[in-house]
TORSE-149984 format. One record per residue (C-alpha): x, y, z; chain. Coordinates in pm, 1 decimal. Example, Ala and Ser with C-alpha at 12.3 -4.5 7.8 and 13.67 -1.06 7.14 Angstrom:
<sites>
1230.0, -450.0, 780.0, A
1367.0, -106.0, 714.0, A
</sites>
This chain:
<sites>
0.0, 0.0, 0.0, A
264.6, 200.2, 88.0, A
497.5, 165.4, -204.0, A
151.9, 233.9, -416.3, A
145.1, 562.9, -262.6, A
455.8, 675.0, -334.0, A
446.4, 555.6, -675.5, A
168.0, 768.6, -695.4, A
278.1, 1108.2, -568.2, A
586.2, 1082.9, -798.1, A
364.3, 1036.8, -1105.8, A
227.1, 1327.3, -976.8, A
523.0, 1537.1, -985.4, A
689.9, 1419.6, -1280.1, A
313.5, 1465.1, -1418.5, A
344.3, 1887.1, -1350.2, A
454.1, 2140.1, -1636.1, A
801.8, 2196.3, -1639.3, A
693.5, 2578.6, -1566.7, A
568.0, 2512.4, -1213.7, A
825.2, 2260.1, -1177.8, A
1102.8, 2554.6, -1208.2, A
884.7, 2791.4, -1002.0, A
910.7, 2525.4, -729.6, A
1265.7, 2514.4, -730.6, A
1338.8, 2914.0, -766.5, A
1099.3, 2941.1, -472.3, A
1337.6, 2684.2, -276.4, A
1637.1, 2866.4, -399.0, A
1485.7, 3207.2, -327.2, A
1407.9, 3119.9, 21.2, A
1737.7, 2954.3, 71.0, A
1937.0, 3246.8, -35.7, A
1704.5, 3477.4, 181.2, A
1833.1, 3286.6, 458.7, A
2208.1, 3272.2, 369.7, A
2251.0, 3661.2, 326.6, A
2009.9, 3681.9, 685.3, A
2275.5, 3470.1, 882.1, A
2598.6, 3726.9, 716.1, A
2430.8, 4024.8, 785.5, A
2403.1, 3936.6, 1107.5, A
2682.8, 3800.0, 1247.6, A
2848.3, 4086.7, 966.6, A
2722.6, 4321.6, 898.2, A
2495.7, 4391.3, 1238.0, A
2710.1, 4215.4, 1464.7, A
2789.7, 4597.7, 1681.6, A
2444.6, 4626.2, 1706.4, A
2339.9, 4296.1, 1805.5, A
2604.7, 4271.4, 2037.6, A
2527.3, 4592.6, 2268.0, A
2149.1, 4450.5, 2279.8, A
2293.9, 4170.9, 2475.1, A
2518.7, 4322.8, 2667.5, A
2254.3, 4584.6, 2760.7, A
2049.6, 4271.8, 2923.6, A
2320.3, 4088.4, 3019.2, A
2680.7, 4312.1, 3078.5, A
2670.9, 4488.4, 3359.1, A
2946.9, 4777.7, 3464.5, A
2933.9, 4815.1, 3851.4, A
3064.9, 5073.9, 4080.1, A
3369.0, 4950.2, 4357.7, A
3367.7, 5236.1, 4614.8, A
3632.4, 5374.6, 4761.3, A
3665.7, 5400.8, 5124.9, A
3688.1, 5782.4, 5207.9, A
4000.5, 5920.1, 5425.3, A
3956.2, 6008.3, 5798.7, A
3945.1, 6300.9, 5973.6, A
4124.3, 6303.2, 6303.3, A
4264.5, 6569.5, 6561.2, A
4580.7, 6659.8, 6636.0, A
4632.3, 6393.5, 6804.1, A
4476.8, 6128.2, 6583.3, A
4146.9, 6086.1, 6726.6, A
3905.3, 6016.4, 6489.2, A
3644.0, 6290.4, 6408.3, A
3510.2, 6118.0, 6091.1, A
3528.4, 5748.6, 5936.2, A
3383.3, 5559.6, 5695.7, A
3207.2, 5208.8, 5779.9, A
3095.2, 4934.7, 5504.9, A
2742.0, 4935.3, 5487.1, A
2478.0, 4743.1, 5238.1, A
2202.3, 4936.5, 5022.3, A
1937.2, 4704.5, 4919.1, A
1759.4, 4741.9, 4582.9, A
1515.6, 4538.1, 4371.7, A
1453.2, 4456.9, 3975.6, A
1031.5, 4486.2, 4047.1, A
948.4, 4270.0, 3792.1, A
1140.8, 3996.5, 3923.5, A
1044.5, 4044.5, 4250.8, A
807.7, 3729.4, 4408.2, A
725.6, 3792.3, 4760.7, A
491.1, 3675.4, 5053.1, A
289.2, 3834.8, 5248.2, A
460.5, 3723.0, 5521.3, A
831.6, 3834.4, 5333.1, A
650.4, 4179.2, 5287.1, A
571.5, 4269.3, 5631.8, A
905.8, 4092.4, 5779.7, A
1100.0, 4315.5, 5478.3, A
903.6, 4646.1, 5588.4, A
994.9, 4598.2, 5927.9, A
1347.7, 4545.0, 5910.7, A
1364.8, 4851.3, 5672.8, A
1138.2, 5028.2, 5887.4, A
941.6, 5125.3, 5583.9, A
580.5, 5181.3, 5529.8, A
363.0, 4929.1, 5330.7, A
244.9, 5181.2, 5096.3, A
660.5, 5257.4, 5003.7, A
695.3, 4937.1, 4956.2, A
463.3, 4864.2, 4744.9, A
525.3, 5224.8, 4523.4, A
854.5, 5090.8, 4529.8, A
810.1, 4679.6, 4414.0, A
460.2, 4785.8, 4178.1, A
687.8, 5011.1, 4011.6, A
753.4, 4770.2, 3663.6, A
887.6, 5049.6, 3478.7, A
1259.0, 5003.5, 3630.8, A
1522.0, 4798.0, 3605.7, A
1689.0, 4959.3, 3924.0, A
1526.4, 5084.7, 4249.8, A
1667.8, 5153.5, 4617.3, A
1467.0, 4993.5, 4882.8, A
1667.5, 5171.9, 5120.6, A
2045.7, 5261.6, 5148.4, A
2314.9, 5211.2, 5414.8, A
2143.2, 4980.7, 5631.0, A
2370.2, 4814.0, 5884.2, A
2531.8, 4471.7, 5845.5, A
2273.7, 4256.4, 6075.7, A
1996.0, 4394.1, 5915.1, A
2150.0, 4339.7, 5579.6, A
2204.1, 3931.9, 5699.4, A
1798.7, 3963.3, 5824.5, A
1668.2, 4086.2, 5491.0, A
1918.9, 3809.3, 5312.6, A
1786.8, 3539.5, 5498.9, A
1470.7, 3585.5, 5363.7, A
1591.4, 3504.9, 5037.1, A
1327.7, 3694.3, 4806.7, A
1356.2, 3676.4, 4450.5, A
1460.8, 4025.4, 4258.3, A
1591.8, 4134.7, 4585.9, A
1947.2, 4247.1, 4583.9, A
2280.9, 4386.1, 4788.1, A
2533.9, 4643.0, 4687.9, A
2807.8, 4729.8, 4923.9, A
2858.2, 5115.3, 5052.0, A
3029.0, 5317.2, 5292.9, A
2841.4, 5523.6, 5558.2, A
3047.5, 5789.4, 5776.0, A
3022.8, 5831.2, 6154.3, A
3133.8, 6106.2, 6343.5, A
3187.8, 5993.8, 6722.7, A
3217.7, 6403.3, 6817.9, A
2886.9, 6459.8, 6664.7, A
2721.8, 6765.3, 6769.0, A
3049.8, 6899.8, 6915.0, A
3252.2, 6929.9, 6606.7, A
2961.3, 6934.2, 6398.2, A
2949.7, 7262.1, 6251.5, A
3345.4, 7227.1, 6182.7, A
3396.6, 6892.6, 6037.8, A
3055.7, 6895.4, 5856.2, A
2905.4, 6610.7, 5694.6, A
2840.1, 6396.0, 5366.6, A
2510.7, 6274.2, 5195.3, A
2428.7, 5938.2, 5096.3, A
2651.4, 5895.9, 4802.3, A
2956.9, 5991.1, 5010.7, A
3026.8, 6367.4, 4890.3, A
3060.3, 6608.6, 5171.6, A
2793.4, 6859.6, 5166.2, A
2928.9, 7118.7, 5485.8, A
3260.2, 7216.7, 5659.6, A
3610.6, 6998.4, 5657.5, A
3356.9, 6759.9, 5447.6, A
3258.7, 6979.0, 5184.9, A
3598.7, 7148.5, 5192.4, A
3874.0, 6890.6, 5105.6, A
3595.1, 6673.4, 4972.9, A
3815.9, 6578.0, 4637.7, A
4113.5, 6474.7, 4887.3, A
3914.3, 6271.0, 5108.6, A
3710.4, 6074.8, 4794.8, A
3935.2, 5923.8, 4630.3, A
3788.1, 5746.0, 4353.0, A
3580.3, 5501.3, 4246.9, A
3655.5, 5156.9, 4136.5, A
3449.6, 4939.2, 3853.4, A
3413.5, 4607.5, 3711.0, A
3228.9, 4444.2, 3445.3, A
2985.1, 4183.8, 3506.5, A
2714.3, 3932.6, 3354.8, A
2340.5, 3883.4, 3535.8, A
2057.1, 3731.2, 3437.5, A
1737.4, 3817.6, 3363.9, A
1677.9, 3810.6, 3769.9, A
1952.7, 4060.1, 3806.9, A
2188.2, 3808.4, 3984.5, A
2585.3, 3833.6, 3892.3, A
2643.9, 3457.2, 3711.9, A
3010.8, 3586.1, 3609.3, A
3271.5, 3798.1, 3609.9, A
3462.0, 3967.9, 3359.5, A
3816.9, 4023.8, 3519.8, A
3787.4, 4328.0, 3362.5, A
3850.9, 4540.7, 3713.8, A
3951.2, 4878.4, 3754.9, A
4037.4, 4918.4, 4172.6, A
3928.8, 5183.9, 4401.4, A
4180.1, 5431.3, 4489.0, A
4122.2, 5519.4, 4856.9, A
4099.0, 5869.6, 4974.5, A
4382.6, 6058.9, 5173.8, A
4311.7, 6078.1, 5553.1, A
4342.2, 6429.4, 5682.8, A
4446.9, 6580.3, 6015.5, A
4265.6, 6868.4, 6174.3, A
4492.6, 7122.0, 6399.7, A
4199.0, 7034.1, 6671.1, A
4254.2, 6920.8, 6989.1, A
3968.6, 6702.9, 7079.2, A
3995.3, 6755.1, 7409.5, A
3989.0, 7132.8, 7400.5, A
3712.2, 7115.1, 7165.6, A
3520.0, 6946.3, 7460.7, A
3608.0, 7176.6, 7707.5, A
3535.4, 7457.1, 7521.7, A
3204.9, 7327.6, 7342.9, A
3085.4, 7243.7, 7731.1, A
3140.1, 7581.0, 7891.8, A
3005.5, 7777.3, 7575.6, A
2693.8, 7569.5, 7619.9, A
2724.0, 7687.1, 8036.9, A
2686.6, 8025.2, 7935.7, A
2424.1, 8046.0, 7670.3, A
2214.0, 7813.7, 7895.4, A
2285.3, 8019.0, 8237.7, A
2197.1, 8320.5, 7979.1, A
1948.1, 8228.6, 7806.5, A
2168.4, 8293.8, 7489.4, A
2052.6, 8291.6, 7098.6, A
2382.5, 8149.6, 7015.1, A
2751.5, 8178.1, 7059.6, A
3101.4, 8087.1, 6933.4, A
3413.5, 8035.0, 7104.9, A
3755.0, 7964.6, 6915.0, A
4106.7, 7849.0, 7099.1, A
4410.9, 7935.3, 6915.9, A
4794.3, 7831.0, 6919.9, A
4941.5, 8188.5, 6929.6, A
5226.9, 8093.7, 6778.8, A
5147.6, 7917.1, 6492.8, A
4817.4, 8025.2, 6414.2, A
4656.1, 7647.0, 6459.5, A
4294.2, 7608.9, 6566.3, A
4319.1, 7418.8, 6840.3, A
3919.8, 7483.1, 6875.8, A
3595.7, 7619.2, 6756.1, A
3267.8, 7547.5, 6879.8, A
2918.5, 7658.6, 6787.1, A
2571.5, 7688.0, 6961.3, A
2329.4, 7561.4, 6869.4, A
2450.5, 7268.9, 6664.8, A
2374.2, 6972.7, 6509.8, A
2404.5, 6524.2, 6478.4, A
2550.4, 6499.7, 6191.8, A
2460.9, 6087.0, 6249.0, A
2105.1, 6108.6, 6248.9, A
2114.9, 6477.8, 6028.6, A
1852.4, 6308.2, 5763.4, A
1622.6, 6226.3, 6096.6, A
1596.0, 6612.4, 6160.1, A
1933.2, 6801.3, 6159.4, A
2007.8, 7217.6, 6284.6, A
2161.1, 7509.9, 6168.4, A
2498.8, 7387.6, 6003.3, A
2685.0, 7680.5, 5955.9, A
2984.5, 7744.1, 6148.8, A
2891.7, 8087.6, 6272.3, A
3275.7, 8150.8, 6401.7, A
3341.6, 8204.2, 6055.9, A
3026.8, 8255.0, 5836.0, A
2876.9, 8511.3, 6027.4, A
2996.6, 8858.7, 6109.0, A
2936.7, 9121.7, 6385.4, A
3039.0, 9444.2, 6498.0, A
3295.7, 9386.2, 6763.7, A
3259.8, 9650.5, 6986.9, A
3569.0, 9773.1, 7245.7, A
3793.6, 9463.6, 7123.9, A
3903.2, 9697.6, 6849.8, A
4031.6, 9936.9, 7076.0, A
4376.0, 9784.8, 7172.5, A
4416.0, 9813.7, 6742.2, A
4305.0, 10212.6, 6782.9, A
4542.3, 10282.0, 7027.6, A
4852.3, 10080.9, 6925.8, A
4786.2, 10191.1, 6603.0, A
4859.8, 10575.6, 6764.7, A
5129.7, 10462.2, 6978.6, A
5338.1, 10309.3, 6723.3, A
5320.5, 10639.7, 6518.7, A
5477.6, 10797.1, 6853.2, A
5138.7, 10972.0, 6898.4, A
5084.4, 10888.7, 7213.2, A
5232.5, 10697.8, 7543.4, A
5097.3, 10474.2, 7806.7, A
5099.2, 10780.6, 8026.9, A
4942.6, 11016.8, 7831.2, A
4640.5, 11203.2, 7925.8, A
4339.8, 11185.7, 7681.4, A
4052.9, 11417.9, 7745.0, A
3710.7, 11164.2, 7765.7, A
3490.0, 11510.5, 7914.8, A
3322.7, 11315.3, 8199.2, A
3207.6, 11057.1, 7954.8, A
3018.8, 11247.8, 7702.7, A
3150.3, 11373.4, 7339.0, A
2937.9, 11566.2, 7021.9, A
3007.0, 11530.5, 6682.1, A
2795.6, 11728.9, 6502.2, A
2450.9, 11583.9, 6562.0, A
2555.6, 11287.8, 6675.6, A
2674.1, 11189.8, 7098.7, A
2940.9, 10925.8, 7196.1, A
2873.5, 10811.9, 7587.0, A
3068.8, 10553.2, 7811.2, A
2828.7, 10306.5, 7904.4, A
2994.5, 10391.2, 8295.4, A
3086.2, 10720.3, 8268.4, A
3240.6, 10895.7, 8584.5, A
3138.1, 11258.9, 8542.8, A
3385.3, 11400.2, 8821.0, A
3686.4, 11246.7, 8565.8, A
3736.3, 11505.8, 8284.7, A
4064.4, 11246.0, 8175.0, A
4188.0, 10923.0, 8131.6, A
4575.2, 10795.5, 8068.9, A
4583.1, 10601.9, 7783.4, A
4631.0, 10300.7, 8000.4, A
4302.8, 10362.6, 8137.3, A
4118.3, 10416.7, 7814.8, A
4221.9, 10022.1, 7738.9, A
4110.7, 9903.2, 8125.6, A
3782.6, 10125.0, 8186.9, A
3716.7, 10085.8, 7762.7, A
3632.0, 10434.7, 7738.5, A
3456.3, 10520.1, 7426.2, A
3518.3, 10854.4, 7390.4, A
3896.4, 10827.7, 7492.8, A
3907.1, 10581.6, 7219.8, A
3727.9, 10776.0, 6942.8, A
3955.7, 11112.1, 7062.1, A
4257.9, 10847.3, 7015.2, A
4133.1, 10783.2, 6677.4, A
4069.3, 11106.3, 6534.6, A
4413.1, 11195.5, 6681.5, A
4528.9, 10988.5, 6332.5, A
4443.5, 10999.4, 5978.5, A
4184.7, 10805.2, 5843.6, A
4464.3, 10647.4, 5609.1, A
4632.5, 10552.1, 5935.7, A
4369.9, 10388.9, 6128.0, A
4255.8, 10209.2, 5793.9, A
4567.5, 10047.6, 5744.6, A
4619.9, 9912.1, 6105.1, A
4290.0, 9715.1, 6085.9, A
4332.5, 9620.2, 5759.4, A
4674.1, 9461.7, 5818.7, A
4519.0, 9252.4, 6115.6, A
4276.7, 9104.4, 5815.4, A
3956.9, 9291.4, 5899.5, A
3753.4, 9270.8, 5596.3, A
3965.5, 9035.7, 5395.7, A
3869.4, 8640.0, 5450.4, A
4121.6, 8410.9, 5662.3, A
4357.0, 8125.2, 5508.4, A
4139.8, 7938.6, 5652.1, A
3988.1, 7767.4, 5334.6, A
3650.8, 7717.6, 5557.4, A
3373.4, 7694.7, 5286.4, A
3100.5, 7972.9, 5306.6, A
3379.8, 8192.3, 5482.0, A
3276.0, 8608.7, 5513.0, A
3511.7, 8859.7, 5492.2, A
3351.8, 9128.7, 5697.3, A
3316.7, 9486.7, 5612.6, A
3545.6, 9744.9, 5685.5, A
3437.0, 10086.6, 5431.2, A
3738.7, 10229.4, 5249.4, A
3862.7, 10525.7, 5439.7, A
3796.8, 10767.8, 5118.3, A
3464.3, 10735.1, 5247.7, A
3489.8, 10805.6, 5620.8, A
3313.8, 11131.7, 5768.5, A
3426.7, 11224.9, 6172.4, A
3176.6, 11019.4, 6299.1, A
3251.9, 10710.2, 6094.8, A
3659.3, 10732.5, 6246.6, A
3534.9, 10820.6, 6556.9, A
3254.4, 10539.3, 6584.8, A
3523.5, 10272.8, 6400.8, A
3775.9, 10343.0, 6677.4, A
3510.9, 10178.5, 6927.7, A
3411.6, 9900.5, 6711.7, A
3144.7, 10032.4, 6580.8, A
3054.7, 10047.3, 6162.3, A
3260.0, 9763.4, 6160.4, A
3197.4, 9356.0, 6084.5, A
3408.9, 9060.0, 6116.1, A
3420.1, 8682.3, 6195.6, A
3480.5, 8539.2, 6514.7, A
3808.1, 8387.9, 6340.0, A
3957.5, 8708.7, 6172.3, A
3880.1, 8903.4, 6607.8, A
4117.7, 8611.1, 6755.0, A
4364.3, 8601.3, 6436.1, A
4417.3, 8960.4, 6469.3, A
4517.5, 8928.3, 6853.9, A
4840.8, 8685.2, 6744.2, A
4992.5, 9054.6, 6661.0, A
5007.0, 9122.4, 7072.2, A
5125.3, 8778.1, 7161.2, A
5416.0, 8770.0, 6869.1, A
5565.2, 9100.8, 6945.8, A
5400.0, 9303.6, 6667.3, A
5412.2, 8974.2, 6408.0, A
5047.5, 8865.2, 6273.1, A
4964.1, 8460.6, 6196.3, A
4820.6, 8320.2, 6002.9, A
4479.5, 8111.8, 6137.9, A
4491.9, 7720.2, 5991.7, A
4275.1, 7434.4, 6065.0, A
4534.2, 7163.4, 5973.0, A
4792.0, 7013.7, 6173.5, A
5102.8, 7243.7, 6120.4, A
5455.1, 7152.0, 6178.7, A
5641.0, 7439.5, 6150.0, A
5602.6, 7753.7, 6280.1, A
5440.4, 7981.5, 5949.3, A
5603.3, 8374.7, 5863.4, A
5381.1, 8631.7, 5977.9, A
5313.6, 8981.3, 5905.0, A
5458.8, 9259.0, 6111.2, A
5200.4, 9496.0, 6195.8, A
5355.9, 9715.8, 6500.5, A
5681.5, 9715.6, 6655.3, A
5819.4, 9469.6, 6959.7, A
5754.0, 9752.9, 7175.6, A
5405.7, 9849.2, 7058.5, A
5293.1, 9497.5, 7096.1, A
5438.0, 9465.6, 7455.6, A
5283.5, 9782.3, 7604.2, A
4919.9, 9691.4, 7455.4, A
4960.5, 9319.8, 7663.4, A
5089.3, 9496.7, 7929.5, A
4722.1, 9756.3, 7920.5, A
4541.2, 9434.6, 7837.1, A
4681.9, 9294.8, 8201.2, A
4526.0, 9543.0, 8314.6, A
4152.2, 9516.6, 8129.7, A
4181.5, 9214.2, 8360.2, A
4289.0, 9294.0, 8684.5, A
4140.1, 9595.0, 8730.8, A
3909.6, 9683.0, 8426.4, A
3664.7, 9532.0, 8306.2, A
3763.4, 9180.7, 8238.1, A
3788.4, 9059.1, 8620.3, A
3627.9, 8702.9, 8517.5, A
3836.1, 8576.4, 8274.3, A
4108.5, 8553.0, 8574.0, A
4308.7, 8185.1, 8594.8, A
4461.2, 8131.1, 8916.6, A
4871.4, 8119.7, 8903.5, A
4874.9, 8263.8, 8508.1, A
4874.1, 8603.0, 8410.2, A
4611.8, 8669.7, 8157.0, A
4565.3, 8981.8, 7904.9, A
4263.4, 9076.3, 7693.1, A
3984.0, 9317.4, 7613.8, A
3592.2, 9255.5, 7652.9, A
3339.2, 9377.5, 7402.8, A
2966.8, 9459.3, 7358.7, A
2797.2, 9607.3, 7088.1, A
2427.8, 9629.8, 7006.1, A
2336.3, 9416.3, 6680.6, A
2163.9, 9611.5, 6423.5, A
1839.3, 9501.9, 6271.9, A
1666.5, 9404.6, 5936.5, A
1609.6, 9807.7, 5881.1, A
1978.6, 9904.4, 5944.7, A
1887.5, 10037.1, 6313.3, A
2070.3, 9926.5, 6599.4, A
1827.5, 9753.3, 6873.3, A
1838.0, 9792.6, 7179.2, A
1765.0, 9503.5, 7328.8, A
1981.6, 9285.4, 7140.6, A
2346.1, 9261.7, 7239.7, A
2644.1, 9058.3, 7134.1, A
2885.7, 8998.5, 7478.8, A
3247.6, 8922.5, 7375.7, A
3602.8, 8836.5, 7489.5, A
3976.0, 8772.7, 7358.7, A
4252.0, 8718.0, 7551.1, A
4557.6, 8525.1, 7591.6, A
4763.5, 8363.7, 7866.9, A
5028.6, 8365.1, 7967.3, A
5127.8, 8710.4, 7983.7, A
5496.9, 8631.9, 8060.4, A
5494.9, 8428.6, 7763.3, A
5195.7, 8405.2, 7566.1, A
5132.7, 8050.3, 7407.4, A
4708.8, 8067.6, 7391.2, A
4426.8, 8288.0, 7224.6, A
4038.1, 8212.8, 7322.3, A
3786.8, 8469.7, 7160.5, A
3389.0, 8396.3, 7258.9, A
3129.4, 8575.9, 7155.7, A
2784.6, 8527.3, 7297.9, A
2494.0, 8609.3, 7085.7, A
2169.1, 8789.0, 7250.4, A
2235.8, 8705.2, 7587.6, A
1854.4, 8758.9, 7756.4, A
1907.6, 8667.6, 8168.0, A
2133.6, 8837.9, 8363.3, A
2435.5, 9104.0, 8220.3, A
2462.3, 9157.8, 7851.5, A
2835.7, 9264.5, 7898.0, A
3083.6, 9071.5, 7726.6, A
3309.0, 9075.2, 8109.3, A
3005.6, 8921.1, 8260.1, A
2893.6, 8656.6, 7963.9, A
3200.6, 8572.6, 7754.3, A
3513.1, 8610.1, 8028.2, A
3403.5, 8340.4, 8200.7, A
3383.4, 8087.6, 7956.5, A
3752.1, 8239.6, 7876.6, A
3902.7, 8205.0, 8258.4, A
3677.8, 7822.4, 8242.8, A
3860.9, 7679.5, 7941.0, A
4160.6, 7811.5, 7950.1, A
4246.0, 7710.5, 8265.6, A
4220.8, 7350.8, 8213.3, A
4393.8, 7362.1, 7831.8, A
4707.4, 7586.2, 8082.3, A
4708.9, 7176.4, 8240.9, A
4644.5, 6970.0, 7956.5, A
4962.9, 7166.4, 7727.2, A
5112.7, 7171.7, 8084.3, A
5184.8, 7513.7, 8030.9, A
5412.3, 7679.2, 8313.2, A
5218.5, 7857.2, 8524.7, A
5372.7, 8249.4, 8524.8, A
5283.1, 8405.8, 8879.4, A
5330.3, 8244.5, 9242.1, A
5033.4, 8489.2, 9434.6, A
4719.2, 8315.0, 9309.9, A
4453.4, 8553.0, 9186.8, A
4121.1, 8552.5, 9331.9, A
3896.1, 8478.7, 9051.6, A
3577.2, 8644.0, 9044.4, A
3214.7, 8483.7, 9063.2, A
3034.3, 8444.1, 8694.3, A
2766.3, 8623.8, 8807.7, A
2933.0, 8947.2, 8933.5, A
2757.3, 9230.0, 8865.0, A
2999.5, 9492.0, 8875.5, A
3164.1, 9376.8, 8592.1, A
3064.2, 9625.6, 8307.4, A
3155.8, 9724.1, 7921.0, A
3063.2, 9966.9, 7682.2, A
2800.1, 9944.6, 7427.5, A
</sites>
């Protein structure tokens, strides 16, 4: 039956036209050809083409991070690090979870269902963060689980064990690593580094089946040493929080400086910030001690009157009318804030320790405007630091072309004048480096830099001497240390407003002095901002905090003490202790 059938069909053929028999075969060799010059032009032809399809669903390049440099202290204490952490992320449409998966998965993340499911429902994406830097044992929790489409990368998160204390100084970074504030944002391209990468293969679930070997390592970044002490930054953060609590303070800043070499051994800020939990609900992050300027009130005065005595203007001795207290210009009336009206004169010396404001503004008009301009502007008032601190100010200090009387006189008080807490306590390394200025730095320095000579060795010596004096029997009393002799000037000024007024009910206390006298080795400025219980005086808010810290950084640089009769330090809240406004 079979063979019948065969027999038949090939009849049948053999049976056709030879014109449909040769369509047949063209047909065959038509299609065949079509199929030939398919296979060249692909593997030819198209084969660029065709290949980056598949590597686009297969080839992978991944990131290899680079671990980012500490920060330390001086000393090497660590005041920023970097600590592997794992970001989880999904491919949604590969994802197959449970019910029970889903609420274990949104309580290790701590997420909330609906994020989840925005997050897994979302079928658009290839690539989608669950959540990043979550801690090691979580990371081992959520693995366990072992969900489809769910997947690991490695990361670095940075702690800073300080936190709020250096906060505002060292700064901090966002989640990809790149430092958004202070040291962080600063030397960010130092600290980075730079990424690694390698080329991989997944498949269609996302998972790595192979590697390439084609690897390009991570260079680390470069660790970087602060000029900070850590333990003066503690002392000093602590006491500056003392006095804006006891105070009832808006804010404050205190800075602690090597006087020879210009380091920062601290700066603190109130109020501050975590910079651990900053995402959870962070504070102001500026570093006001160098982002935000003020007039500084009778701690310019020491500048006015060296300024006249190294031009030979003036002595130590000399008399200086201060007409009980009271002087016109024109329209407008300088006053000492504590005024003795039976006291037509003042010595020089006096001018410094009572901070007379109308002996200083007589001293002041005594030069030319030229004069007094060049003085501050050689101890850096209204030119930024070395500092490098990002978001730095410069101050304001008016060319003297456009100084009337009143301006020189007011200027010589502190008054129509701004500056940074940082560019007050650089300017006061003239007095303790006989005449020579320093340069401020917040790295670890170790040499001593070249300064610039701003008055003579004899200049600077008389103004510590007067500055003594500010202390023991001016207006300074509280920023005494027992067995060290200490030198500085207080301040207070009256912060102007939004309208360019001053207001009177807002007051900025300061103080900046060094120890020791004999020697001096230490500069502390504070400044207290709208202090709102108790004095407003810069002798009664800011000293303190001075005589408080610097007493225990005389022990811990076991710093010789300089006198043998102890002084009797005064109480904080002495009320005697006044300034001028």
């Amino acid at each position: 039956m079979s063979l019948f059938i065969n027999n038949k069909v090939e009849k049948t053929f053999f049976e056709l036209s030879g014109i449909r028999r040769r369509l047949i075969l063209l047909l065959f060799l038509a299609g065949f050809l079509t199929l030939i010059f398919r296979a060249f032009y692909l593997q030819s032809l198209d084969k660029k083409f065709l290949q980056s399809k598949g590597n686009a669903t297969s080839t992978r390049v991944i990131s290899l991070y680079a671990d980012r440099g500490k920060i330390t202290d001086r000393n090497g204490d660590i005041l920023a690090i970097s600590s592997p952490v794992e970001s989880v992320w999904v491919n949604p449409p590969n994802v197959k979870i449970t019910k029970d998966q889903k609420l274990e998965l949104e309580n290790i993340l701590k997420l909330s269902a609906n994020e989840v499911d925005q997050k897994l429902l979302n079928n658009k994406k290839e690539f989608i963060y669950l959540k990043r830097q979550i801690s090691p044992e979580d990371a081992r929790r959520l693995q366990a689980l072992k969900i489809p489409g769910i997947f690991f990368q490695k990361e670095f998160k940075r702690f800073y064990p300080a936190a709020d204390i250096t906060a505002n100084l060292v700064g901090f970074t966002n989640l990809d690593n790149i430092g958004q504030e202070g040291i962080e944002l600063s030397q960010n391209k130092f600290l980075s580094g730079k990424l690694g990468s390698k080329k991989v293969i997944k498949d269609r679930a996302g998972k790595i089946v192979d590697d390439l070997q084609e690897v390009k390592l991570p260079q680390d970044g470069h660790d970087i040493k602060l000029s900070i002490d850590a333990r003066i930054q503690y002392l000093t953060y602590r006491e500056l929080a003392k006095s804006i609590e006891i105070h009832k303070a808006k804010a404050g800043s205190a800075i602690v400086l090597d006087a020879k070499t210009g380091e920062v051994l601290a700066m603190a800020n109130l109020p501050s910030y975590n910079p651990n939990n900053f995402r959870e609900g962070g504070g102001p992050t500026r570093n006001r001690a160098v982002t935000d300027v003020f007039e500084p009130g009778s701690t310019i005065k020491p500048f006015t009157v060296s300024s006249a005595l190294d031009a030979g203007i003036l002595n130590p001795s000399s008399l200086v009318e201060i007409s009980s207290g009271l002087m016109k210009i024109g329209s407008a009336t300088i006053h000492d804030a504590h005024a003795d009206g039976s006291k037509p004169f003042m010595t020089v010396s006096e001018v410094i320790a009572k901070s007379s404001n109308v002996g200083a503004a007589r001293i002041g008009l005594m030069q030319t405007p030229k004069s007094l301009w060049s003085t501050l502007n050689k101890v850096g008032f209204g030119i930024q630091t070395s500092a490098g601190f990002p978001g730095e100010a410069s101050g304001r200090l008016r060319d003297y072309k456009n100084w009337g009387k009143v301006d020189q006189a007011t200027i010589s008080f502190g008054h129509g004048i701004n500056l940074t807490l940082l560019q007050l306590a650089q300017s006061y390394t003239v007095f303790a480096n006989d005449g020579e200025m320093k340069p401020v730095t917040l790295f670890k320095k170790d040499e001593i830099p070249m300064g610039t000579k701003v008055f003579t060795k004899q200049t600077a010596r008389t103004m510590v001497e007067m500055m003594e004096q500010v202390v023991e029997e001016g207006t300074g009393g509280n920023a005494k240390i027992i067995g060290y002799r200490v030198a500085g000037k207080t301040g207070t000024a009256e912060k102007i407003g939004a309208n360019g007024d001053y207001e009177k009910n807002k007051n900025i206390g300061s103080f900046v002095g060094l120890a020791p006298v004999s020697n001096p080795r230490i500069i502390m400025a504070v400044m207290i901002d709208e202090p709102s219980i108790g004095s407003h005086y810069g002798g009664a808010v800011a000293a303190p905090v001075f005589s408080s810290v610097m007493a225990d950084v005389m022990k811990i640089l076991k710093i010789p003490q300089d006198i043998k009769t102890q002084n009797k330090v005064l109480p904080q809240d002495n009320k005697n202790i006044k300034e001028t406004i």
